[in-house]
Every structure is written in C-alpha cells, then in structure tokens.
N, C-alpha and C positions, 0 to 999 in steps of 0.2 A: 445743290439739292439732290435727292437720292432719287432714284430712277422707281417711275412710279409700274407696279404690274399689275395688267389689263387681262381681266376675266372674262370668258361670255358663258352665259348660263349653260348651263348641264342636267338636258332634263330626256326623255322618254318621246322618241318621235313616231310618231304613226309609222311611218317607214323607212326605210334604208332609202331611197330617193330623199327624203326631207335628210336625213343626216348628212347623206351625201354632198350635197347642196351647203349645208351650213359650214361644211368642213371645207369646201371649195373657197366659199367666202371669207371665211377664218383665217384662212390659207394656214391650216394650222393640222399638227400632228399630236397623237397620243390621247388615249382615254379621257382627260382630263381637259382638253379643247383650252390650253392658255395662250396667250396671246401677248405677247412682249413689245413695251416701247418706252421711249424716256421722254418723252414732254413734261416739262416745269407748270406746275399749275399755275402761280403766279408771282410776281417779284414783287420788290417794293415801288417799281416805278408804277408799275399795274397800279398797284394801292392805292398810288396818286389820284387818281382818277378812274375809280371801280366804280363808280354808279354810269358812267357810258361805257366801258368796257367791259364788263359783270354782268352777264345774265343769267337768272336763274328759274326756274320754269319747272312746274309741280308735272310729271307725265301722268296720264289715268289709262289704264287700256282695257279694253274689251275684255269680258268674262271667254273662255275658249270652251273647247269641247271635250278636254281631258280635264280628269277627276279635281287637280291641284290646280287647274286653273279656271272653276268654274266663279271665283268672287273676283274674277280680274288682278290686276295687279297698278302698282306705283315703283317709281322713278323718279328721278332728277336730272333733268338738262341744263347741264353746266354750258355754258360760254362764255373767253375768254379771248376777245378779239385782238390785243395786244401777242399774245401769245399763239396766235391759231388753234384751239383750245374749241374742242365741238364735240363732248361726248355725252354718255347719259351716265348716270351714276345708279348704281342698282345693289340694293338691300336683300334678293331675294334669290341669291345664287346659291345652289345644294349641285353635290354630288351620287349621284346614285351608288358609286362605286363605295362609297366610303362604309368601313366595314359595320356590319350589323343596324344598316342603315333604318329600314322597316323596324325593328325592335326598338333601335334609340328613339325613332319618330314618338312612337307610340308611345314611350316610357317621357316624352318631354326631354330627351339628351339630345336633339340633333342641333346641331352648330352650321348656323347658315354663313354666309360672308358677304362683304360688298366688295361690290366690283365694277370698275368702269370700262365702257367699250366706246369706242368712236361713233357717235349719233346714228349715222347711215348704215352702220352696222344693223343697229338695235330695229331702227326702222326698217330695215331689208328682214329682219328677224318676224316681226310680228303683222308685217304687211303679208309674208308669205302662209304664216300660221292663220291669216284670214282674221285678226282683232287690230280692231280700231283704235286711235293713239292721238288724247284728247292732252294739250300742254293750256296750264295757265301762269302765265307768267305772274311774276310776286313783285310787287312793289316792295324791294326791302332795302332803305338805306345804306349808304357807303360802309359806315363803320360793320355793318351789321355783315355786309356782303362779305366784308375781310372775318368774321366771324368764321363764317361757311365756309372760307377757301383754306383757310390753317386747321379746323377741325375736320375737312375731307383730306388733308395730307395726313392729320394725324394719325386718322379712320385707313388709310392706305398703307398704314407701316406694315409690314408682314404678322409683327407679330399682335396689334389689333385690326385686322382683316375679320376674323373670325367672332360672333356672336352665340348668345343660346337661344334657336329660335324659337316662340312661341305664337300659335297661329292666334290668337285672341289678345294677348298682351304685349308681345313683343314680338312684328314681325314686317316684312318690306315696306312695310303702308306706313305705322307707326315710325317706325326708323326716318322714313325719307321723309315725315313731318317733321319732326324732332331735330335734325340737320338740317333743313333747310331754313326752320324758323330761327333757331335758336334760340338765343333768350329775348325775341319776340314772338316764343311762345306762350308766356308767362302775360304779356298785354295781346293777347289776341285775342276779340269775342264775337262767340258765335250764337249764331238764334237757335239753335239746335237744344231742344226741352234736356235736363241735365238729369231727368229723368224718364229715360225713353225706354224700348221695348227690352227684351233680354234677349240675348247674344242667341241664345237658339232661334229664337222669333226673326232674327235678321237674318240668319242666313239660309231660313225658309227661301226666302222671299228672291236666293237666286238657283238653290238646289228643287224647287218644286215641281218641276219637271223632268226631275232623276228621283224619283219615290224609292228605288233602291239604294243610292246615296244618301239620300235622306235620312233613309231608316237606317242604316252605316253609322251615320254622324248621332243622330239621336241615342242609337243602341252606347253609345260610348261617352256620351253627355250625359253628367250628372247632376245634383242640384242646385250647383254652382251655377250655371248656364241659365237657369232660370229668373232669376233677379234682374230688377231694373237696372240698366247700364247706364251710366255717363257719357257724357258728352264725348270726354278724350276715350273710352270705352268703343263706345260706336264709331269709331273714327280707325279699328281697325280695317274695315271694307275701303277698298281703294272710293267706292262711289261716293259713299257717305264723306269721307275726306276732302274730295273732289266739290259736292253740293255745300258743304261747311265752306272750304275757303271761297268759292263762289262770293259768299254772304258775309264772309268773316269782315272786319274793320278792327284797326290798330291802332289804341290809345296810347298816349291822352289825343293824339290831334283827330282822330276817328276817320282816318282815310283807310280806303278800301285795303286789302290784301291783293286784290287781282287788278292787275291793271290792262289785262287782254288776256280773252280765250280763245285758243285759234283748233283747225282741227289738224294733226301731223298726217293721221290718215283717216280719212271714209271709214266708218263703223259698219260692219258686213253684216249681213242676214246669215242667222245661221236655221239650219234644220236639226232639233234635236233628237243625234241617235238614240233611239229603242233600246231598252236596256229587256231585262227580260219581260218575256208579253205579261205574264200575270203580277198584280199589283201584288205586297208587301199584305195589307188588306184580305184581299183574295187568298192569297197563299194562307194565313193564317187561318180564315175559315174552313178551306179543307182540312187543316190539320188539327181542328178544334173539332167538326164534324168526324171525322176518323177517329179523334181519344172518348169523345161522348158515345158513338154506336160502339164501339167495341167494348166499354165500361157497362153498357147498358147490357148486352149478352151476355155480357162476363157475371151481371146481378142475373140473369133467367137462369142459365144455365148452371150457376154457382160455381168457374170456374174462376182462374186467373192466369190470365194469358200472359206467365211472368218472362216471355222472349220477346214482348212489345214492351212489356218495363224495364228490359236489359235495355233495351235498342232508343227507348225514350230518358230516361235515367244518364244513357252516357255522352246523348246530345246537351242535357239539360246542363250537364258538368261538367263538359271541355267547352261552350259558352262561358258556364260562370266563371271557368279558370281565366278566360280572357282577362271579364271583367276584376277577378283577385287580382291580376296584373297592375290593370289601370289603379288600383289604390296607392303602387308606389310610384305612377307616374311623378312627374313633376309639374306637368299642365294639371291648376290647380281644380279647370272645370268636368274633369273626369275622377275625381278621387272619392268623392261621397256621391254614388250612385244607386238608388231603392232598386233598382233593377237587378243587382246583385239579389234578390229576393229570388223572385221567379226563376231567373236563372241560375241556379244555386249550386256551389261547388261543393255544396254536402253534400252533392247528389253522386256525386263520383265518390265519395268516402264511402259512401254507406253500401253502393251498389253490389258488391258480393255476398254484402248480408240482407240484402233485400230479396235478391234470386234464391237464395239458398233459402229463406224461409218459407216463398213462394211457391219453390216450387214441393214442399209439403206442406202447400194447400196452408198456409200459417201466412200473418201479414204483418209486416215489421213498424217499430214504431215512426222511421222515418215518414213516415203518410203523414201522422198526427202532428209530425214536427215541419211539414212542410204547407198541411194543412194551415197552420199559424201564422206559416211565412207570405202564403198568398195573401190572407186575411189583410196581412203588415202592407204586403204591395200595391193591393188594389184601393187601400187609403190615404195611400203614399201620392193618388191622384192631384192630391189638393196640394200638395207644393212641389212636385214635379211633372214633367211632361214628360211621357214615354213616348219609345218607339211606334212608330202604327202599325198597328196587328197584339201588338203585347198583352193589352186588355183582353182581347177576344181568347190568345191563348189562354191569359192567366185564368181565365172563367172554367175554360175545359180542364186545366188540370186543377181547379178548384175542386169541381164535382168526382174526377180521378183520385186526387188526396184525401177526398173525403171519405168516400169510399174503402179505401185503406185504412183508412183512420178510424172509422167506424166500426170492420173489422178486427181492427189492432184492438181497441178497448170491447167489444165483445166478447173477445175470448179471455182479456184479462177480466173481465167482472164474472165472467164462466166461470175460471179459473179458483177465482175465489170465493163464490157459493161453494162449488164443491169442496 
C-alpha cells in the first residue's frame, strides 16, 4: 500500500512564539509545515474484526479568537489498534501561501485538502490555541467502518487530496460528516426542524460579539443567505453537527449514532477582543448626520459642495466594485445581492461627469438614477437582511439624491419652458 502524507494545518498565528512552538513539535521544515510517514491504514486481516479494532469519533472544537475560526471547527478520530493507528483526519487544511489566495477566497476558487496528523499532535495543537475538543464516538457497523477506511485511502491519494471549498455548502464540517457516515448517511434521522433558520441568522448567533465581523459577513451576503435552511444545510456549523448526531438514530433498527461523548479537552473561557470601540451602528450615524447637515446648508446657501460628492461618490464605487466582484463568485450565497443598490458601482462611472457638472453649479442626472436605486434598496427590506448601519445610510443619501435629483429635473423643465 502507498505511503500515506500527513498534513498539519497552515494557518496565521498570533505570534512568532506560537509558530515557533508548532514548528518544534512538527519537527518540521518549510513554508508549507508537511510532515511525512508511512503507516498502512488498514489490511484485510484488520477487516476481520473492525468493529473491536475500528474507531471512529466525530471531533467538535471550540470556536477561537481569529476571524476563520470563530464557528469552531470538525474532525475525525481514526483508530486502528491492530495497526497503531491514532490520528485525527481533518477536511479544513489551507494554505495562505498559495497564490492569489484572498481573491480566489472571495471569488469561491479556494481548494482546501484533507489531511491527517497524529492525535497528540492535533491535541497539542488546539489545547495550546486555548479551544476545547469535544469527540463522540459513532456507533457504525463493521462493514460500514471498512466503508470509511478504503474511502480515507482513497481521499489520501495525492491526486484527491485537494477539494473546492465552500464555507456553507461544502466545507470541514460537512466533509467529515459525509466520510464518516457514509452511506449511513442516507438512513440517519435527526430531530432537527428541516426547515430552520437561514444561514445568516446562524451564524449571528457566534459572530455577535464581533459587530464589525458581522457587518463584513452580512455586507457580502446576499439573498441567497436568507432562506430557510435544511437540516443537512444547518449541519454546516461544527455545533449544529455536533447536537444533530447527539440525537441522530439509525434505521431501520433505531439505535443511536453516538455511543459516548467524552470531553479530549476542557472548553476555556475566552475574553472577547475589542474590535474597534465604535459600533458599525454608530459609525453609520455620524456619517448619515454629516451627509444630512451638509445637504442642508448646501439647500440655505444654494451651494454644492461638489469636493464632498468627489470624496462620497468614490467611496460609494470602489465598495460597489467589491460587491460587482462577488456576482462572479462561485459561493452561490453572495451573487444576487440588493446591496449592490446603495452601494452602486455607477457611482464610480459617472463620477467625473458628476464633478464637472457641479462644479458649474449644474446637477447631473445620476442623483435621479440613484435616487431610484435607494428607493429599489430600501424595499429590498422585505426579502433581505442588510448589513447594520446600511438602512440608516441609505436614508441620508436618500435625501442627498434627492436633492440632486430634484435639481437635475428643475433645470430640465426650466430648460424647456424657455
């Protein structure tokens, strides 16, 4: 059997002490942190007798304190007592280095892999990062266990290593359900309502204590994200996974899924860092307050302050360019998003004929065409959720595009009396 190669994740450490340390333990060299060994997963005489030599154990761990690890994460804890055979099996391995990595994220192109490392490893891993590491063991039949063990050799050939991940449809949680059940995924049932909350509404419920995260995720969530989720849907959050098999039972005979929950490690208290002091909220209404007083002097004195429309105009369209982006993502929950409205990349088109009309005291018709776009946004309420703060802006520059707008068609119906 071909020599199997052991991964250990590759991620962003708070310090050069934490890498330091992992690289000690790794005992390993190079960017890329790999880790080489040849143990046989399992033979035929194994086979014989897999349901006492075969364990296999769902891992759940702690949400952490960096951005990509605030839904926690899953795993697999393979054992293979015949064999000395004691690793975790892990669906959620990236490389930062890998090129244009930030873009492909974004765009839905990043290619995660699985990878196995030695149990104590894993545990020395995330006992240090301060998250807790919850295993429940699976009651899954002999035949079923030899299922698992030929489709993780499979899953380990170099040249299927590699996936396309998706953080909502296809990503560590979902994978290491999928593997480990098998085709006793197909007879497993859970009590979990088959129509439950929407995918943004759940991941509230562990970012809501990073309102600037929050508002990140939502700003790029579109109305795909809104819609009630599924059972196997909700089952991407390692927790959610975790409380499902809890409850799960396996027909026809209806015995449980879990046959012991144990804990690997103590679940830590964490403190969560401060992100910036003012809310997402707050921010927004200074910045609503600031477009309304200045539109309002701009009406007394009959000016236009068109070096605040330069400087509002070019934030408004290197934003929406983001969002033009996300429509060729391939995460399908960012491609139809109303938020393109408000945040509008016609704003960056228009913007030199906007200043240039402004500043001869003239008002372009983009107001009137952007005026319609708020209009579009702010009833756009009723089948999606926005970012928080969004509403409060979209109001201020409501009354700003109106304002323009209003202008704009004043002078055209002047225009044409005369």
């Amino acid at each position: 059997m071909q020599n199997i190669n052991y991964f250990c994740i590759v991620k962003r450490f708070k310090s050069i002490l934490k890498l330091k340390f992992l690289i000690l333990l790794l005992l390993i060299g190079g960017g890329r942190m790999v880790l080489y060994a040849s143990n046989e997963l399992v033979d035929s005489v194994a086979l014989a007798h897999a349901d006492s030599t075969i364990h296999i154990g769902l891992l759940t761990c702690q949400p952490g304190q960096e951005v990509y690890s605030l839904y926690g994460h899953t795993a697999i804890h393979y054992i293979n007592t015949d064999k000395n055979i004691d690793v975790a099996i892990n669906y959620g391995t990236f490389d930062f280095n890998q090129p244009n990595f930030v873009l492909n994220f974004v765009l839905g192109r990043t290619d995660y892999m699985m990878s196995i490392v030695p149990f104590y490893m894993f545990c020395a891993e995330y006992n240090y990062e301060e998250r807790g590491v919850v295993e429940q063991v699976l009651d899954i039949p002999s035949a079923d266990k030899l299922l698992f063990v030929k489709a993780i050799e499979e899953n380990s050939k170099p040249e299927n290593l590699q996936y396309r991940y998706n953080f909502y449809y296809d990503n560590c949680t979902t994978r290491a359900r999928d593997i480990a059940l098998g085709k006793l995924g197909s007879q497993t049932k859970y009590e979990r309502p088959n129509d439950g909350p929407s995918l943004r509404e759940m991941i509230h419920q562990y970012n809501q204590d990073r309102p600037w995260a929050r508002m990140g995720n939502d700003l790029l969530l579109g109305l795909q994200a809104d819609r009630p989720s599924t059972v196997s849907e909700q089952q991407f959050l390692p927790y959610n996974l975790m409380e499902d098999f809890e409850k799960a039972v396996v027909e026809p005979d209806g015995h449980k899924l879990v046959k012991e929950t144990r804990t690997i490690i103590e679940p830590f208290t964490h403190i969560t860092e401060q992100e910036f002091p003012l809310s997402p909220t707050t921010c927004a209404i200074i910045v609503a307050t600031l477009i309304i007083l200045l539109t309002i002097i701009e009406h007394l004195r009959h000016k236009t302050f068109w070096g605040f429309d330069l400087l509002l105009l070019l934030l408004i369209g290197l934003c929406g360019l983001i969002l033009t982006v996300m429509l060729f993502s391939e995460h399908p929950t960012v491609r139809l998003n109303l938020q393109i409205l408000l945040l509008n990349p016609v704003a960056l088109l228009c913007l030199p004929f906007v200043v240039k009309r402004e500043r001869k005291g003239k008002s372009h018709w983009f107001w009137a065409f952007y005026f319609v776009c708020i209009i579009a946004f702010l009833l756009g309420n009723f089948i999606q959720s926005y970012a928080e703060g969004m509403n409060i802006l979209a109001l201020s520059l409501l009354v700003r595009s109106g304002r323009g707008a209003w202008k704009h068609l004043h002078a055209n119906n002047k225009q044409q009396h005369e």
